[in-house]
C-alpha positions as CSV (number, residue, x, y, z in Angstrom):
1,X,129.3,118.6,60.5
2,X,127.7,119.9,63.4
3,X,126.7,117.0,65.6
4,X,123.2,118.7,65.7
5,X,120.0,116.5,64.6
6,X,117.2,118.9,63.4
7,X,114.6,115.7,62.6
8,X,113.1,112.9,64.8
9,X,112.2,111.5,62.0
10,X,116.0,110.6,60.6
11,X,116.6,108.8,63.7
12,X,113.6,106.9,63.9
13,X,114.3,105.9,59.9
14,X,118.0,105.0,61.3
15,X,116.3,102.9,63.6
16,X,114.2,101.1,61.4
17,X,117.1,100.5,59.1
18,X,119.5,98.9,61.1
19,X,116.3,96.9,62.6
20,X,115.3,95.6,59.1
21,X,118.4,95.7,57.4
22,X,116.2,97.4,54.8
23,X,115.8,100.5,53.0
24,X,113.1,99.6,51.9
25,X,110.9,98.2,54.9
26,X,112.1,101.2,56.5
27,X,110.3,103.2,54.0
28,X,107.1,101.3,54.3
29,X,107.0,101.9,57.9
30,X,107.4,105.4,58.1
31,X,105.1,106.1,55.0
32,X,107.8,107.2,53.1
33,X,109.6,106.7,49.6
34,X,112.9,104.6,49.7
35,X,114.6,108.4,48.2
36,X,113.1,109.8,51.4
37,X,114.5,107.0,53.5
38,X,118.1,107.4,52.1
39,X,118.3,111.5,52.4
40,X,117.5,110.9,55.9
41,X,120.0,108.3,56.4
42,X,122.8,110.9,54.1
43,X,121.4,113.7,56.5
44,X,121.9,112.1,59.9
45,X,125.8,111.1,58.6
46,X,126.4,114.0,57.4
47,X,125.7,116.2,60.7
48,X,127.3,113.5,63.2
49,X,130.4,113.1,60.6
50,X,130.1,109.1,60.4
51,X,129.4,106.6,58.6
52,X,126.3,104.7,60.4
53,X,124.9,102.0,57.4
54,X,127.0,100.3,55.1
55,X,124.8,99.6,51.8
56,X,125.5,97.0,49.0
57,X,122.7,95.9,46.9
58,X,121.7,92.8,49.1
59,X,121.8,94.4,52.4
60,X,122.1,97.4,54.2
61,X,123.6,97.0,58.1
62,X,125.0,99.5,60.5
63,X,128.6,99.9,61.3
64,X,130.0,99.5,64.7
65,X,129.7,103.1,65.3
66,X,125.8,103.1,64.1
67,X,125.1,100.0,65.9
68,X,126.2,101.9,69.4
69,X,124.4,104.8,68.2
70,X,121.0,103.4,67.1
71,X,121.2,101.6,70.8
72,X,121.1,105.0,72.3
73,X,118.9,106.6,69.9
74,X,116.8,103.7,70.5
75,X,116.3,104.6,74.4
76,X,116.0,108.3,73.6
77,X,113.1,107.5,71.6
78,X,111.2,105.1,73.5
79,X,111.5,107.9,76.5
80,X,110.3,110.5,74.4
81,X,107.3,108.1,73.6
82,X,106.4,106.9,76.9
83,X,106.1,110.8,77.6
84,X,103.9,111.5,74.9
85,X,101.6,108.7,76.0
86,X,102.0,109.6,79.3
87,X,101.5,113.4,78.4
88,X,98.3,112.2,76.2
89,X,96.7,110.4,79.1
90,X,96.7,112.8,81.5
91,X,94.5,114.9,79.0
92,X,91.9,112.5,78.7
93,X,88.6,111.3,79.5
94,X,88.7,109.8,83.3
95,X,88.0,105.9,82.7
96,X,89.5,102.9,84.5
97,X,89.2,101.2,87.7
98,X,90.2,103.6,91.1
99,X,91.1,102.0,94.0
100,X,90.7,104.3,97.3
101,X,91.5,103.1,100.8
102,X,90.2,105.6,103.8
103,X,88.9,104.2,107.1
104,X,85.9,102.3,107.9
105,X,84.3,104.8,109.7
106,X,84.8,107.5,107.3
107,X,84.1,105.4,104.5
108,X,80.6,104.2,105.4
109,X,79.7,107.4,107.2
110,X,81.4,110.2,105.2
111,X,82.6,109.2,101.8
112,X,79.9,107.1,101.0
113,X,77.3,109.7,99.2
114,X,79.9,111.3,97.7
115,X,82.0,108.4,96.0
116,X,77.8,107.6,94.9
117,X,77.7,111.0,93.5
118,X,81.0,110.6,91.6
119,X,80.5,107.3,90.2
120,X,76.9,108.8,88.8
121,X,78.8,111.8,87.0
122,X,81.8,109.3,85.6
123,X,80.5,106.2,84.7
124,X,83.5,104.9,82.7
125,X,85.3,105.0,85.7
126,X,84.4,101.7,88.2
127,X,85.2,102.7,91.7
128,X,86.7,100.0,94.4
129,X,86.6,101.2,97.9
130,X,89.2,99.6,100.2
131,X,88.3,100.2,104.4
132,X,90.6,99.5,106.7
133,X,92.3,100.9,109.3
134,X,95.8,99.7,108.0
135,X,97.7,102.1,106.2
136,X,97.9,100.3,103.2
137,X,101.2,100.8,100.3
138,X,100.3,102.3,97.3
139,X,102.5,100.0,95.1
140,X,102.2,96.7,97.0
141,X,98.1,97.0,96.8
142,X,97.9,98.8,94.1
143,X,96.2,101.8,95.6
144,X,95.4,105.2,93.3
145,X,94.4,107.3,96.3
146,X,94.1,107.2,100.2
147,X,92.1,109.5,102.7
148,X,93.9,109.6,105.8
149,X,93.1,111.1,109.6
150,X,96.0,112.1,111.4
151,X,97.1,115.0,113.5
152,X,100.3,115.5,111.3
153,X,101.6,113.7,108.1
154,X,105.2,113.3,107.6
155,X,106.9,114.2,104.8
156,X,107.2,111.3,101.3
157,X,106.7,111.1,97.9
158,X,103.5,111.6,98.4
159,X,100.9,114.4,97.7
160,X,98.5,115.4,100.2
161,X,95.4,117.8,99.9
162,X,94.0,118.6,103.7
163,X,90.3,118.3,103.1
164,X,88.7,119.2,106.7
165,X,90.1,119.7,110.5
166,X,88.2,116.6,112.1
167,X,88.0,118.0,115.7
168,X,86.4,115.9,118.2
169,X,83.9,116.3,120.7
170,X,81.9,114.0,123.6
171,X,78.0,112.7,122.2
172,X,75.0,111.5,123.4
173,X,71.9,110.7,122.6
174,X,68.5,112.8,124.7
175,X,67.4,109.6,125.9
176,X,70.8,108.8,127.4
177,X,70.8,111.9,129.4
178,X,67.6,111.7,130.3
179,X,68.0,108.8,131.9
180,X,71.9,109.7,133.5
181,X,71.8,113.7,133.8
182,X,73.8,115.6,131.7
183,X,77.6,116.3,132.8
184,X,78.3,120.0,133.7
185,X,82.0,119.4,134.4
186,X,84.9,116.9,133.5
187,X,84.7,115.4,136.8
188,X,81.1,114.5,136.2
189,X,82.4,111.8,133.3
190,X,83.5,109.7,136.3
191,X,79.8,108.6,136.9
192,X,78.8,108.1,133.3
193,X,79.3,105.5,130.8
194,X,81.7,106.7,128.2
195,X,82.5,105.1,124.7
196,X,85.9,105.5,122.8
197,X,88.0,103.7,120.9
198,X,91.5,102.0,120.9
199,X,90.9,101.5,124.6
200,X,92.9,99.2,126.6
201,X,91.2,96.9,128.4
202,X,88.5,99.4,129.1
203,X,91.1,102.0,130.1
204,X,91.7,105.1,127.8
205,X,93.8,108.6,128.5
206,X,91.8,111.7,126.5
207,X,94.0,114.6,125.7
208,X,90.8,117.3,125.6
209,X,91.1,121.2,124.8
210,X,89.6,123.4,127.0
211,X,88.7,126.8,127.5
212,X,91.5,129.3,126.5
213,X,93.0,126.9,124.4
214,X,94.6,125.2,127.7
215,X,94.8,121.1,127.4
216,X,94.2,118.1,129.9
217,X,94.7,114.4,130.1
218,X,91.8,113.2,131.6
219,X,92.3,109.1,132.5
220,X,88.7,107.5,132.2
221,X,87.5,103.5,132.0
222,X,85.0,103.0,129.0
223,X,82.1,101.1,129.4
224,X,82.5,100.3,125.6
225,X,85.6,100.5,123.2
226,X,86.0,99.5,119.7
227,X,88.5,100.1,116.6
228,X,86.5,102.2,114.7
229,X,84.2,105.3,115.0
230,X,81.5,104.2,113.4
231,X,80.4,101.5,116.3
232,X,80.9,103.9,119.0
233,X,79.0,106.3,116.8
234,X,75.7,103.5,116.8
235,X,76.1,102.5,120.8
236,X,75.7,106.7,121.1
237,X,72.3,106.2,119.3
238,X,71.4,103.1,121.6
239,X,72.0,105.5,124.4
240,X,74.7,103.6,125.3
241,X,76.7,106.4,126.6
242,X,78.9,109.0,126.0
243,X,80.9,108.7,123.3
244,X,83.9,110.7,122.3
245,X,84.0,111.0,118.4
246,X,85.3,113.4,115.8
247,X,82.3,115.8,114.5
248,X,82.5,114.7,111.0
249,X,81.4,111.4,111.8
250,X,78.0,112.6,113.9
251,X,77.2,115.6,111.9
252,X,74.1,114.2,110.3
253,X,73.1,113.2,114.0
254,X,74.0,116.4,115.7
255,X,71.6,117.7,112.8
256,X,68.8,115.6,113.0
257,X,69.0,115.9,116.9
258,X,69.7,111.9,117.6
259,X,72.9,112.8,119.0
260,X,73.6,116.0,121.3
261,X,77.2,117.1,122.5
262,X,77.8,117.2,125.9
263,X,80.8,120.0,127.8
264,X,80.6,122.2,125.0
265,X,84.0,124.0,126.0
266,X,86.1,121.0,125.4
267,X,87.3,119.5,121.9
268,X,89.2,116.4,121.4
269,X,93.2,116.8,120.3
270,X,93.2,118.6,117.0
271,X,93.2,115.8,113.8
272,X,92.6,116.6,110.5
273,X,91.2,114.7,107.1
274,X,93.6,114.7,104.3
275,X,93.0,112.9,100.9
276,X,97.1,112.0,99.4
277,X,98.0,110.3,96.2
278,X,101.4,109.0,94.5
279,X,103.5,112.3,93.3
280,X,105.1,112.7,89.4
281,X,104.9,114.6,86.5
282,X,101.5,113.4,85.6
283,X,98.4,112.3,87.5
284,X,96.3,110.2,85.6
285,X,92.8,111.5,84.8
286,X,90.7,109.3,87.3
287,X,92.6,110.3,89.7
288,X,92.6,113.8,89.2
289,X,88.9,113.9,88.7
290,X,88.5,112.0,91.8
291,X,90.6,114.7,93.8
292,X,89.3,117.5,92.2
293,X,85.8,116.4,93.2
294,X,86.6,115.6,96.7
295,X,88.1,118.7,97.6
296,X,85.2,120.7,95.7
297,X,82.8,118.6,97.7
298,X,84.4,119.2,101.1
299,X,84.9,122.9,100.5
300,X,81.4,123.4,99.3
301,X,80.0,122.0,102.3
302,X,82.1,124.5,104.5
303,X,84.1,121.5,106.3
304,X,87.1,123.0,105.3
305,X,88.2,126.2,107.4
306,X,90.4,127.8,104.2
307,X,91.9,126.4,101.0
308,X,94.8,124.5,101.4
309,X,97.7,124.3,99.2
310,X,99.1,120.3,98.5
311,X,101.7,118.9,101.3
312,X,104.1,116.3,101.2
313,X,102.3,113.2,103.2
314,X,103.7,110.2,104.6
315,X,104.2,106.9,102.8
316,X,101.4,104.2,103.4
């Protein structure tokens, strides 16, 4: 009498027996011979030093003292098989529905080839893309992963991966500064039309890097605001005016020459682009795969400046 239980199995056959009341259908669950069944049951008694089952040869049911224990066991077990599961999962095939929340701007101008080429190389995973502005709960909407911009993220349960720094700069389009001159100094913004967003009521304060690293508020009236990038980005390409925008979202402009920047030496106030997802023991495949191929996209097309180890990110 040792207390010490060497074989799942003689609990789950305890289990079964006080569940059926039956040596027998205990037997015929677990695949075994009612002799088998019974050694276990002698086995498990033996090493806790009590009686668990009384047997006659109508019924067999547990005592007081096996009752209480199969309740425990019970938990123990169902625990141990949510793990497995759990464990099992996490080792699979990526399949299921993924729902990802990220901005609007980032999700039509950014994200959009790349959730395309994901989709293509796991088509038993179906893809729902969620863009909003609103930082959405991962429980109450039922969200598997979030892309974020934000110049810090506080600390949660949540795990972050920092996929690119998302600085900022001031564009316009040639025919724009054709037509206006091009600005040689931050005083010169005062005569131009200039596009932002999350201005108020045409009013906006820009907190703008400069050379040597040195920052400055610069307080400027927009001829044009609106909540997300990717409208400023469009009235830059109607020559609309100068619009301040993080580089990420114009790069395929800037590239194609449709959009120029404008007083090189200043940036806007460092951001950065992270992609977070709920913490645990185990992430489920799709969402792994989904991470995995984010980062690897990012960091293969140099928009990251080093790799970065996972943070802790704030709820939402």
């Amino acid at each position: 009498m040792n207390g010490e239980v060497k074989d799942l199995g003689d609990l789950r056959a305890l289990c079964l027996v006080a569940d059926t009341g039956s040596i027998t259908a205990a037997a015929r669950a677990l695949g075994e011979g009612k002799g088998s069944v019974s050694r276990r049951l002698t086995r498990l008694e033996r090493a806790l030093g009590l009686t668990l089952v009384l047997r006659s040869p109508r019924r067999v049911q547990p005592t007081e003292e096996g009752a209480a224990y199969r309740a425990e066991v019970g938990r123990a077990l169902e625990l141990l098989d949510a793990a497995a599961a759990e464990a099992q999962q996490a080792h699979g095939a990526p399949r299921g529905h993924l729902r990802v929340t990220a901005p609007y701007d980032l999700g039509v101008g950014v994200l959009a080839p790349l959730v395309a080429r994901f989709s293509e190389l796991h088509p038993e995973v179906s893809v729902e893309m969620i863009l909003t502005e609103s930082l959405l709960d991962f429980d109450s909407h039922q969200i598997d992963v979030a892309l974020r911009a934000a110049a810090v993220l506080q600390d949660s349960t949540l795990v972050a991966h920092r996929l690119a720094d998302l600085e900022g700069g001031l564009f316009a389009a040639p025919a724009y500064l054709r037509k206006h001159g091009t600005p040689r100094r931050l005083e010169d913004l005062g005569a131009h039309r200039l596009v932002a967003i999350k201005a108020t009521r045409g009013a906006a304060t820009l907190l703008l890097r400069g050379p040597a690293e040195r920052e400055t508020r610069l307080r400027v009236t927009c001829a044009v605001s609106a909540s997300d990038n990717a409208f400023c980005r469009e009235i830059a390409l109607a020559a609309g005016g100068i619009a301040l925008l993080p580089h990420v979202i114009v790069a395929r402009e800037v590239a194609e020459g449709t959009l120029v920047r404008v007083l090189d030496d200043y940036a806007l106030a460092d951001a950065a682009l992270y992609l977070v997802h709920p913490g645990g023991r185990v992430v489920t495949p799709k969402v792994r795969a989904f991470r995995d191929f984010v980062v690897a996209a990012w960091a293969t097309q140099g928009k990251r400046r080093g790799p970065r180890g996972p943070a802790r990110a704030r709820r939402g």
